[in-house]
Structures are given as C-alpha cells and as structure tokens.
C-alpha positions as CSV (number, residue, x, y, z in Angstrom):
1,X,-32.8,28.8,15.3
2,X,-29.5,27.6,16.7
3,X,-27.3,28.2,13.1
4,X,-24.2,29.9,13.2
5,X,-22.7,31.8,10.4
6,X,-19.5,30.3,8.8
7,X,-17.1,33.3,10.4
8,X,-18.4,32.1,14.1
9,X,-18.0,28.4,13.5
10,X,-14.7,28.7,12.2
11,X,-13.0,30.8,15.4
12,X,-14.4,27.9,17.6
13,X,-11.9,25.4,16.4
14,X,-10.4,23.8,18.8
15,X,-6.8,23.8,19.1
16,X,-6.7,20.3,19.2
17,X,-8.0,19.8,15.9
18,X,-5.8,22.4,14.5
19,X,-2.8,19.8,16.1
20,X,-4.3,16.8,14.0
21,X,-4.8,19.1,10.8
22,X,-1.1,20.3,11.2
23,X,0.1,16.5,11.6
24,X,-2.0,15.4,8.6
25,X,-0.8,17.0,6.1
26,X,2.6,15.9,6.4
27,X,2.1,12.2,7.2
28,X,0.0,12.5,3.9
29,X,3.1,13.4,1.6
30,X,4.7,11.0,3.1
31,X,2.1,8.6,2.6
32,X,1.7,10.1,-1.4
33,X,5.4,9.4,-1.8
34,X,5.6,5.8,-0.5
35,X,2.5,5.2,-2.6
36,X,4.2,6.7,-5.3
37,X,7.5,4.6,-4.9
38,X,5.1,1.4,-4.7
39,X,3.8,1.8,-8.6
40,X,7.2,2.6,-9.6
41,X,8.7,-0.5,-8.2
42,X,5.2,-2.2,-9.7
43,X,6.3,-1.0,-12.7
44,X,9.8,-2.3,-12.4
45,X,8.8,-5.8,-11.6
46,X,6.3,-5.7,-14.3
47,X,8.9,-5.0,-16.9
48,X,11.5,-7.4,-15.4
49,X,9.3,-10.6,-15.2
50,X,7.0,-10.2,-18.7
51,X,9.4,-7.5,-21.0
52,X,13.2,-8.7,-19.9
53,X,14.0,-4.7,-19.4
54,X,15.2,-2.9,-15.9
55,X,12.8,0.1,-16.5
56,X,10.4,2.0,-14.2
57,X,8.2,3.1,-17.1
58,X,4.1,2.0,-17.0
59,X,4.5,-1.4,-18.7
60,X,1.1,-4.0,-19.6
61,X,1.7,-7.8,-19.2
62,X,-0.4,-8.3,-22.1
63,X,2.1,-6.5,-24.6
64,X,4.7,-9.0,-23.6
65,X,6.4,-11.2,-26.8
66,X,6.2,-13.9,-24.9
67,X,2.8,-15.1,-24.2
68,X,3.7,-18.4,-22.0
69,X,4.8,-15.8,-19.5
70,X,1.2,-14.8,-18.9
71,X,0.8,-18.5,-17.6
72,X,3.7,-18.7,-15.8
73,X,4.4,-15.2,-13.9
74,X,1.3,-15.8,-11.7
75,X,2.1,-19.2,-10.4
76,X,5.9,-18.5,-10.0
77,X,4.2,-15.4,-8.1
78,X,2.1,-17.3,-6.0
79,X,5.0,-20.4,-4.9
80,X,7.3,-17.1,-3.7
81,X,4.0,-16.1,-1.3
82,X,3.6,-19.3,-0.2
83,X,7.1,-20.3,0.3
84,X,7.1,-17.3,2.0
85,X,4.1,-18.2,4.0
86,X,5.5,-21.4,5.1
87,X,9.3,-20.6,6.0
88,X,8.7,-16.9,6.4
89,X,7.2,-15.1,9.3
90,X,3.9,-16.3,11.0
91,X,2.3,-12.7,10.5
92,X,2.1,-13.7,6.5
93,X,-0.1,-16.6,7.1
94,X,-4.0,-16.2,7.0
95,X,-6.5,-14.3,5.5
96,X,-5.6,-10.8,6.7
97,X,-7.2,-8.3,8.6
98,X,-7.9,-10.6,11.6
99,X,-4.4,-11.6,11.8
100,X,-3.2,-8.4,11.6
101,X,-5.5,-7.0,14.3
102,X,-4.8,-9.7,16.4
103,X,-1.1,-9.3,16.0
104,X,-1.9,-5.8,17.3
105,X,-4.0,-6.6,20.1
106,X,-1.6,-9.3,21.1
107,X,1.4,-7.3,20.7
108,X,0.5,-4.1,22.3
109,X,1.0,-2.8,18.5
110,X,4.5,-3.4,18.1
C-alpha cells in the first residue's frame, strides 16, 4: 500500500538534489584536504614545542626527553590564546558558538 520499488524512487530525483549531490562532493575533498593539512601542521607544532625537530611525522608529547615541557607547553599555549584574546580580534573572545552565530547574524555572515 503506497511503496514504491527502488527503480521508481530513484527516477523521481529531483534535479535539485542532484545540484547539491554534484556540489558536495567536491567541497568534501576540499574539506578532507584542509582537514588533512590541519593534523600535519598538528603534527609539526607537536614536534617543534615537546621534541626540538621541524618534522610533520605523528609525534606524542609524552615521549618527549624533556618532561618539564609537559608543564610548560600548555600554559605557554594558553598566554598566546589569551594574549590573543585580549589584543587580538573581538571574534576570539567568549565561549564560542554564540559569538560566532552572533557575529553571523550581526554581520549579514561576512
């Protein structure tokens, strides 16, 4: 009562849809490669601050020889943010989401 078989469903896509499909599928390799280039330059940060080394291979904080650096790295980390935070832009300040959908709102999304 009221099914359709899968061949009937699928020639009553509507062209729209078929639009959004075609766009996703780029913005999503360009999305995979950007997410891609963010762990590498993880990586590469990682290895500067804890192991001393310019290298974009998967390195742990915890193998570093110098444990004081475990103490220190997070709390240098978090005086750059909030230096940041209070010299930087006004968009950095907050707790996130609402300022960002408020800068939206407010800003006609520029």
């Amino acid at each position: 009562m009221g099914e359709r078989r899968a061949d009937e469903v699928l020639t009553h896509v509507p062209p729209r849809a078929l639009v959004i499909t075609a766009l996703a599928v780029p913005v999503g390799a360009v999305t995979a490669l950007v997410a891609a280039g963010l762990l590498r330059l993880i990586a590469l940060i990682t290895n500067l601050a804890f192991h001393w080394r310019f290298g974009f291979g998967t390195a742990v904080p915890a193998d570093t020889a110098h444990r004081w650096l475990l103490l220190v790295m997070p709390v240098a980390g978090g005086l750059v943010i909030g230096l940041m935070a209070r010299y930087g832009s006004e968009k950095i300040r907050g707790h996130g989401m609402p300022e960002a959908i408020e800068s939206i709102l407010v800003g006609r999304s520029r």
